[in-house]
C-alpha positions in Angstrom: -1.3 -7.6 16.3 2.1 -8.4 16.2 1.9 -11.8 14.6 -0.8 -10.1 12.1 2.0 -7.9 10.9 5.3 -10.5 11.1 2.9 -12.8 9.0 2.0 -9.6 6.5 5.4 -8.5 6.5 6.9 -11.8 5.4 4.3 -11.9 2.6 6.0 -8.3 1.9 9.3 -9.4 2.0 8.8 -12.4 -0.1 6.8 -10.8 -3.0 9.1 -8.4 -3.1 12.1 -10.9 -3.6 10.9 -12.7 -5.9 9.5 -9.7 -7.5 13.6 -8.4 -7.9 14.8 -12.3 -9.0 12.2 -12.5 -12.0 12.8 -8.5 -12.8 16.9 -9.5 -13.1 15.9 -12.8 -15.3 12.7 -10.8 -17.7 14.9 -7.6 -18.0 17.6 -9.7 -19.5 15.1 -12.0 -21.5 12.8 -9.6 -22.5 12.6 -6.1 -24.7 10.7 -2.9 -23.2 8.2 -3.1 -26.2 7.4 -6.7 -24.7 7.1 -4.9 -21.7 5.4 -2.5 -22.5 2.5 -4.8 -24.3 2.2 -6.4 -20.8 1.9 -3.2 -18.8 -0.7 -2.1 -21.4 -2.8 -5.5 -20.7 -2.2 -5.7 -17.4 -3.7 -1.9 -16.9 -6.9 -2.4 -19.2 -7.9 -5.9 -17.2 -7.2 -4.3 -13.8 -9.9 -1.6 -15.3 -12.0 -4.7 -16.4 -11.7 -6.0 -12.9 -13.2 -3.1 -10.9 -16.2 -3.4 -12.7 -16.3 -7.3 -11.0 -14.7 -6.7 -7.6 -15.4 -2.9 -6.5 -19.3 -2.9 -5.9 -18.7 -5.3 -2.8 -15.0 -5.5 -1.9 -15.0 -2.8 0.2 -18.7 -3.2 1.3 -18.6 -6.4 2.6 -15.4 -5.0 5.4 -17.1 -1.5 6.2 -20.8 -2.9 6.9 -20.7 -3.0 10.8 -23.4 -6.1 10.2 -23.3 -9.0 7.6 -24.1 -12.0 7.8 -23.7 -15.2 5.3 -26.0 -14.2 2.8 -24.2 -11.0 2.2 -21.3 -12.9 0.9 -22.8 -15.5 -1.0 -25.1 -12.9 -2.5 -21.7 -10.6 -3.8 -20.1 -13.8 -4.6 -22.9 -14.9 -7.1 -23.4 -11.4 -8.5 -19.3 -10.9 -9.3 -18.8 -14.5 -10.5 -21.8 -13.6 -13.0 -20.5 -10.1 -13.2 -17.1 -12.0 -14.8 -18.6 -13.7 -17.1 -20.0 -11.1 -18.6 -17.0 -8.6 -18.6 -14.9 -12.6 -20.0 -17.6 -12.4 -22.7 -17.4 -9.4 -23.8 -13.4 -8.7 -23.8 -13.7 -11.7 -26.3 -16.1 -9.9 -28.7 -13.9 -6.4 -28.6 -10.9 -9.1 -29.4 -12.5 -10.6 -32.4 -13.7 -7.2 -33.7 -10.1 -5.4 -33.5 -9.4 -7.5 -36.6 -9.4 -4.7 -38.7 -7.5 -1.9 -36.4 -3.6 -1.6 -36.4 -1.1 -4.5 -35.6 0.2 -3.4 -32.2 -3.9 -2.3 -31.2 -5.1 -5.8 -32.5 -2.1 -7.4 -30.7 -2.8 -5.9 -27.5 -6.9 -6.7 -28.3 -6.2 -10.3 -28.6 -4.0 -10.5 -24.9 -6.4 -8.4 -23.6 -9.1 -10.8 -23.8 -7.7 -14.3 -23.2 -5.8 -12.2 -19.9 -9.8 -11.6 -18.9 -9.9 -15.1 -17.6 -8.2 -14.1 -14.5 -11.2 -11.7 -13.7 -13.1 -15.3 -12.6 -10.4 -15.4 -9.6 -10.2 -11.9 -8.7 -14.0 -11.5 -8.3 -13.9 -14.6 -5.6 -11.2 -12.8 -4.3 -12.0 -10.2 -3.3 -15.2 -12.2 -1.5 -12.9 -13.9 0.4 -10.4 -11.3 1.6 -13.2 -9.2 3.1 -14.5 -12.3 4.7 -10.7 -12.6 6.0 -10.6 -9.2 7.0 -13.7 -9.0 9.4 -11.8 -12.2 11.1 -8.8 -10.7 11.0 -7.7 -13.5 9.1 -4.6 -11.6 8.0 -2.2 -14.4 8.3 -4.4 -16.5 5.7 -4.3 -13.6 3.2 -0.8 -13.2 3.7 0.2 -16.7 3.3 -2.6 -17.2 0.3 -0.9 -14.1 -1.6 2.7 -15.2 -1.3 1.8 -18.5 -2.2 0.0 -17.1 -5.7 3.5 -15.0 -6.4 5.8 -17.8 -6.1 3.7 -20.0 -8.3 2.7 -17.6 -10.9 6.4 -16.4 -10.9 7.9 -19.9 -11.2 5.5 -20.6 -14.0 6.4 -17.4 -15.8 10.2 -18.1 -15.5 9.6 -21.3 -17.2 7.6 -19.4 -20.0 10.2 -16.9 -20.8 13.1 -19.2 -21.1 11.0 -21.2 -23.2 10.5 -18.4 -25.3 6.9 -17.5 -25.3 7.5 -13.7 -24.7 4.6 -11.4 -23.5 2.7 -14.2 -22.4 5.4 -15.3 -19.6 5.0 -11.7 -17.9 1.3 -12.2 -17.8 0.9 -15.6 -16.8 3.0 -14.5 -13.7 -0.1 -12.5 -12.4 -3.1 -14.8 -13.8 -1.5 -18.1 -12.7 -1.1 -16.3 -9.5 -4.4 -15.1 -8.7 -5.6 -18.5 -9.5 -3.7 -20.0 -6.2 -4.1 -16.8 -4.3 -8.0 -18.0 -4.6 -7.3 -21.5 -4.0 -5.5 -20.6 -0.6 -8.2 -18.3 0.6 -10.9 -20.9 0.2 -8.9 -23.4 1.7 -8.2 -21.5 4.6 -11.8 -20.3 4.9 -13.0 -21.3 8.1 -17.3 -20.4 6.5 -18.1 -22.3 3.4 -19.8 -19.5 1.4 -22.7 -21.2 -1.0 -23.7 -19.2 -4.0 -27.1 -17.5 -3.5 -28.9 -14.1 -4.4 -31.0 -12.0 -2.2 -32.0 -8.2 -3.8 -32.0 -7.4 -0.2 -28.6 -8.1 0.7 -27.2 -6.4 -2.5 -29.0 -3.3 -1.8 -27.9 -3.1 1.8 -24.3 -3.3 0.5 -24.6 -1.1 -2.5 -25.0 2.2 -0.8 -21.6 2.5 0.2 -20.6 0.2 -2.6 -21.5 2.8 -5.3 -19.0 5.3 -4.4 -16.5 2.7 -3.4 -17.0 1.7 -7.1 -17.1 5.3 -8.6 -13.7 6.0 -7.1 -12.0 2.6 -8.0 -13.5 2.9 -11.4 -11.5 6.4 -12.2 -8.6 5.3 -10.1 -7.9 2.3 -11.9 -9.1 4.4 -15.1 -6.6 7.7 -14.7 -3.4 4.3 -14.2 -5.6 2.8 -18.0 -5.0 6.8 -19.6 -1.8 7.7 -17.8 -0.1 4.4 -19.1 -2.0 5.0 -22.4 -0.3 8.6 -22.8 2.6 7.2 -21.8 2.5 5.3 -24.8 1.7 7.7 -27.0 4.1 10.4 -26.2 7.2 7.7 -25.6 6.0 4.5 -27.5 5.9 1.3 -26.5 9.5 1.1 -25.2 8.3 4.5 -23.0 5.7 2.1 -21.5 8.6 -0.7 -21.0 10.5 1.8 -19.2 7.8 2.8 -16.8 6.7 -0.9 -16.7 10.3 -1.3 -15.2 10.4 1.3 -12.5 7.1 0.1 -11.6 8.6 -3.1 -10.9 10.9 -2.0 -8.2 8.3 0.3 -6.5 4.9 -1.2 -6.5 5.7 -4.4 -5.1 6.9 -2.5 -1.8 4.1 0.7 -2.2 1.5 -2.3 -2.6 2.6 -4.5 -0.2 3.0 -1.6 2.5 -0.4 0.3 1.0 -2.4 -3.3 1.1 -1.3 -4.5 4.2 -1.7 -0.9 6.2 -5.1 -0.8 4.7 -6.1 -3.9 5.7 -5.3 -3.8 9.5 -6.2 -0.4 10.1 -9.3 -0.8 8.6 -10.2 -3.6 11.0 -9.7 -0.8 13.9 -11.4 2.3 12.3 -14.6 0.2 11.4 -14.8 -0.6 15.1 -14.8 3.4 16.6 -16.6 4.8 13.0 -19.0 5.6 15.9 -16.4 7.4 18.4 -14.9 11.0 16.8 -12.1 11.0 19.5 -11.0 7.2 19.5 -11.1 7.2 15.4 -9.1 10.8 15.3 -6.6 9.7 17.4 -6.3 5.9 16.5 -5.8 7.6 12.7 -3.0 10.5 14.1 -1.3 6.8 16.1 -1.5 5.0 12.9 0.0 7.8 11.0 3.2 8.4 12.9 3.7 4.7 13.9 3.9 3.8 10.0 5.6 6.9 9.0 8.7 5.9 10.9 9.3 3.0 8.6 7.8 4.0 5.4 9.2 7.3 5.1 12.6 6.4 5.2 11.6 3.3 2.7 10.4 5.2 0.4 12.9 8.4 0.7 15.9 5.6 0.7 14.3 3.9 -2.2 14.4 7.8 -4.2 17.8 7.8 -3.4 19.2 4.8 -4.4 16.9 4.2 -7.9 19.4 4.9 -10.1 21.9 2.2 -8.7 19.5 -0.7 -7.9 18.1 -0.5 -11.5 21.4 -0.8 -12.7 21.9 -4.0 -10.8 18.5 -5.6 -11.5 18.1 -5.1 -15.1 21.3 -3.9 -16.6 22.4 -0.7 -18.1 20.2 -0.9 -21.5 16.8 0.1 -18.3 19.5 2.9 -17.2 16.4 5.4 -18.5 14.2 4.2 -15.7 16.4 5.2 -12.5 15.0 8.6 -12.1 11.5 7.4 -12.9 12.4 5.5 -10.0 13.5 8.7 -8.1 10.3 10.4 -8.4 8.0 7.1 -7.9 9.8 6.5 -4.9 8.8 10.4 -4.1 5.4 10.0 -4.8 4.7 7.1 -2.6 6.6 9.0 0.7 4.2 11.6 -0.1 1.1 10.0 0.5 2.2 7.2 2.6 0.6 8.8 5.7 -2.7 10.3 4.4 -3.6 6.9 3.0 -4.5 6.1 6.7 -6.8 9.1 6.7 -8.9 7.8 3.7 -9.5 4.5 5.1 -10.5 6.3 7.8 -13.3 8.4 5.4 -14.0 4.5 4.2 -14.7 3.1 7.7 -16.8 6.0 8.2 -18.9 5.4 5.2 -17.6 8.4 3.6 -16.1 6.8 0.3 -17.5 9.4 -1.9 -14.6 11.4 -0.3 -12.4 8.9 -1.8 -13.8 9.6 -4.7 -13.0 13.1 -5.2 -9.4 12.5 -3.7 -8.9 10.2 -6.7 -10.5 12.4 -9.2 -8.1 15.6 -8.1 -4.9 12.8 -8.6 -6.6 11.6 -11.9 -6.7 15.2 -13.4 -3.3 16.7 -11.8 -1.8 14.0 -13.0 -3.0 13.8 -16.6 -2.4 17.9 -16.8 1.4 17.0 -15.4 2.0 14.4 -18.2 1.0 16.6 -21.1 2.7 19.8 -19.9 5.9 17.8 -18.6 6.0 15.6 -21.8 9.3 18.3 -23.4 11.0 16.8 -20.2 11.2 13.3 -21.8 10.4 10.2 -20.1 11.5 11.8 -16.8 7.9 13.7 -16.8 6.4 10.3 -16.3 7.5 10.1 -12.6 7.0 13.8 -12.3 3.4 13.8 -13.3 2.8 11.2 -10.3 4.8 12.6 -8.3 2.9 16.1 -9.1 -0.9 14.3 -8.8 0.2 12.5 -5.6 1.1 16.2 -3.9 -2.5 17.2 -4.7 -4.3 14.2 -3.4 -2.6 14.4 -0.3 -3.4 17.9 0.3 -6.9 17.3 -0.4 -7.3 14.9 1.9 -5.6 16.6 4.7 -8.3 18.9 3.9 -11.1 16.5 3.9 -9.8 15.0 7.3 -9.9 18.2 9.4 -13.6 18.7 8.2 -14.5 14.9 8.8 -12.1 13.4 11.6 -11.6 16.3 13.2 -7.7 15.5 12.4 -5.9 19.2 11.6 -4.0 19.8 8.7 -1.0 21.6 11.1 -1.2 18.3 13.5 -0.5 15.9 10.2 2.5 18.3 9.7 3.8 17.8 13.4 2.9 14.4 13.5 4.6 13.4 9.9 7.0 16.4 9.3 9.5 15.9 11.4 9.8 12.1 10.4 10.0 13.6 7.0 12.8 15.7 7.7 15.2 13.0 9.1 13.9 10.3 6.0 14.7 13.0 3.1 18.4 13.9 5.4 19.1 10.2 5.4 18.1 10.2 1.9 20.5 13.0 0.7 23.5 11.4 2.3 22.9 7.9 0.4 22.8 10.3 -2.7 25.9 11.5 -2.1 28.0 8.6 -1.2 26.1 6.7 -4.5 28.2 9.8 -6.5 31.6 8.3 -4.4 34.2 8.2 -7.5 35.7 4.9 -5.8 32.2 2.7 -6.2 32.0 3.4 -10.1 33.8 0.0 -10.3 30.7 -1.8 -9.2 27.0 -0.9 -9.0 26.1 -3.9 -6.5 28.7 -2.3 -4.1 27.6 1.3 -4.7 24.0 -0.4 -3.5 24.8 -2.5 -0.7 27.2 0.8 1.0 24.3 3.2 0.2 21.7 0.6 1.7 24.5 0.5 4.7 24.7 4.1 5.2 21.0 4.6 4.9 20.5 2.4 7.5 22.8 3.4 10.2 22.3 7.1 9.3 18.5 6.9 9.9 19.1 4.4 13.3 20.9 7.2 14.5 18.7 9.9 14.0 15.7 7.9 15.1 17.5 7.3 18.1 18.0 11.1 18.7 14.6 12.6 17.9 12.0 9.6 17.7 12.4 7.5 20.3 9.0 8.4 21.8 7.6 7.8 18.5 9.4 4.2 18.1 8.1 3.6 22.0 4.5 4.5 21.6 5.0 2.4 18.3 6.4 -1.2 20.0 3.3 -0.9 22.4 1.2 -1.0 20.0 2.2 -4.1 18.2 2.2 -5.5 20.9 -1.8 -5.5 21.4 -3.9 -8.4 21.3 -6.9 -8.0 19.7 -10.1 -10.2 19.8 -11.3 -11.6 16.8 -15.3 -10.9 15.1 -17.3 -13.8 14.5 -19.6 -13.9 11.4 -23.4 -14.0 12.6 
């Protein structure tokens, strides 16, 4: 397990590099309005790709029993299902002649941008296939390979001044290698074919699977859409922005705790006690380094935007704040919903993602006076909620106690938000006003040693128990 994560983690690690180099070169290139165009696109195709990859993606991982023509059944159905959704982008292009400028604009990249639906159908094929070998290594190498060629490509693009197109070629020109890797590495040559069988044994749990990644990737389609409306296009830019420091580490984290834990829950669905406490293990082993990740990166949003993209994105730093916020506060209950997934139960996914969809539409409209701070309020609001709901959801279904996530994660907490407040406060040191990199790298400096130290003093058991696991070696599934 440990290799599975150093191999995950440098994937992290190098996304999220090269996700900071090309946000220091675009935000200097590029305007928010071009920004925001590309967020816009990027949000309505991610919609667009649900409909391909969510009826099997999650299917094919949670089934305790598949078999080849599972996957070359889902394979055939979401290449076709591409081709349609390709198809039909193109018509909505061609009849948004007639609506505004910026709507037609955003019509037209919205359906040439389609094309990358016809690798992220595959895609998702081939990462559950990699998951139930606990192929994790070839995913992790497939995905950084995709992000340094799609971001080398759009570098290229913007200096050669082709605009929106450079920012979006970063994630289509991506997904295209991340594809080629995976099938490369595939150790089970998956041949198109369609059994009605295999499709229906998959679609029981695929249709609230798909229900609840419809309306999440639906309520991220609205929220960025109201975004737009109350702030303009330059409102999207700047959340564009502040999404471009956070996701790449919430995704990365989110993605890669997701998939290895998944791996372990499928395999003691069957067991109450072994799932309730491998899910309370996973929770506080991950908490003591995402916590203090994300409570750091709260902390010190202001400053590293500042250093990344200049002080024309200044506006995004507390969006940052509150992003950062949001991702702490759910960083531990994601475990519990994978859990509900490996036990089947996705429709309680569903509703978990409904109650952030709604709390966090209600937040934007009533925060909207606030400016475009109520943007990372209204997450930050909606994430609360979902969180709480599942807590709920987990005592009822893992037997998992809403007071035992408190004394599990709480403390942790604690020590992460008393780390956090003291690299506020040195950030506000009168003597580091000469130079934002230096206010970053002695808050970054402080965080660390402050939260070393108090790791030391209250969670060693927790950092014990944690090493031990790693340390496992787990036994791969073969594919009947």
């Amino acid at each position: 397990m440990l290799s599975w994560i150093s191999s995950s983690s440098l994937d992290a690690a190098g996304r999220i590099g090269l996700k900071v180099l090309s946000t220091i070169l675009f935000a200097r290139w590029l305007t928010p309005e071009i920004f925001g165009q590309a967020s816009l696109t990027i949000v309505i195709v991610s919609v667009l790709a649900v409909l391909v990859t969510a009826p099997f993606e999650e299917s094919l991982t949670q089934r305790k029993v598949v078999n080849s023509r599972h996957f070359a059944s889902a394979l055939t159905v979401v290449t076709g299902l591409s081709t349609l959704v390709f198809l039909l982008a193109i018509g909505v292009n061609h009849g948004a002649t007639f609506a505004s400028a910026d709507t037609a604009r955003v019509a037209a990249l919205v359906g040439w941008f389609s094309l990358m639906l016809f690798a992220q159908g595959p895609i998702s094929i081939y990462t559950a296939l990699a998951r139930r070998h606990r192929g994790f290594k070839r995913i992790a190498w497939s995905n950084l390979a995709g992000e340094v060629v799609g971001t080398t490509v759009g570098l290229i693009l913007a200096v050669s001044g082709v605009g929106v197109w450079s920012l979006l070629a970063v994630r289509i020109v991506g997904r295209f290698v991340t594809l080629a890797g995976l099938m490369a590495t595939c150790p089970v040559v998956i041949r198109p074919g369609l059994s009605a069988t295999h499709i229906r044994q998959l679609s029981t749990f695929a249709g609230w699977f798909f229900a609840g990644r419809c309306v999440g990737t639906l309520s991220d389609a609205v929220f960025q859409g109201l975004v737009a409306r109350y702030f303009g296009l330059a409102g999207a830019g700047y959340l564009n922005m502040a999404l471009r420091v956070i996701e790449p580490v919430r995704g990365a984290t989110g993605s890669m705790g997701h998939n290895i834990s998944m791996s372990f829950f499928m395999r003691v669905q069957d067991a109450p006690d072994r799932l309730r406490d491998s899910v309370e293990q996973a929770m506080a082993s991950t908490s003591l380094i995402l916590l203090p990740l994300f409570v750091g990166l709260a902390a010190v949003g202001p400053t590293i935007i500042n250093v990344l993209a200049g002080p024309k994105w200044s506006v995004s730093g507390p969006v940052i704040t509150a992003l950062a916020f949001a991702a702490a506060t759910t960083a531990a209950t994601n475990f519990q919903a994978s859990a509900f997934a490996a036990k089947g139960r996705a429709d309680l996914c569903l509703w978990a993602v409904c109650v952030e969809f709604l709390l966090m539409i209600a937040a934007l409209v009533l925060l909207s006076p606030l400016g475009i701070l109520a943007v990372g309020l209204a997450r930050l609001a909606s994430n609360i909620g979902e969180a709480g709901y599942v807590m709920v959801m987990a005592r009822r279904v893992l037997d998992v106690e809403v007071k035992r996530t408190f004394i599990v994660v709480g403390p942790i907490m604690l020590s992460a938000c008393a780390m956090g407040l003291c690299v506020a406060a040195v950030g506000r040191a009168p003597w580091l006003d000469s130079s934002a990199l230096l206010r970053l790298v002695v808050q970054i400096g402080c965080g660390v040693v402050i939260y070393t130290l108090l790791a030391g003093l209250f969670h060693r058991a927790g950092l014990r128990s944690a090493y031990g696991k790693l340390r496992g070696k787990p036994v791969a599934e073969k594919l009947s």
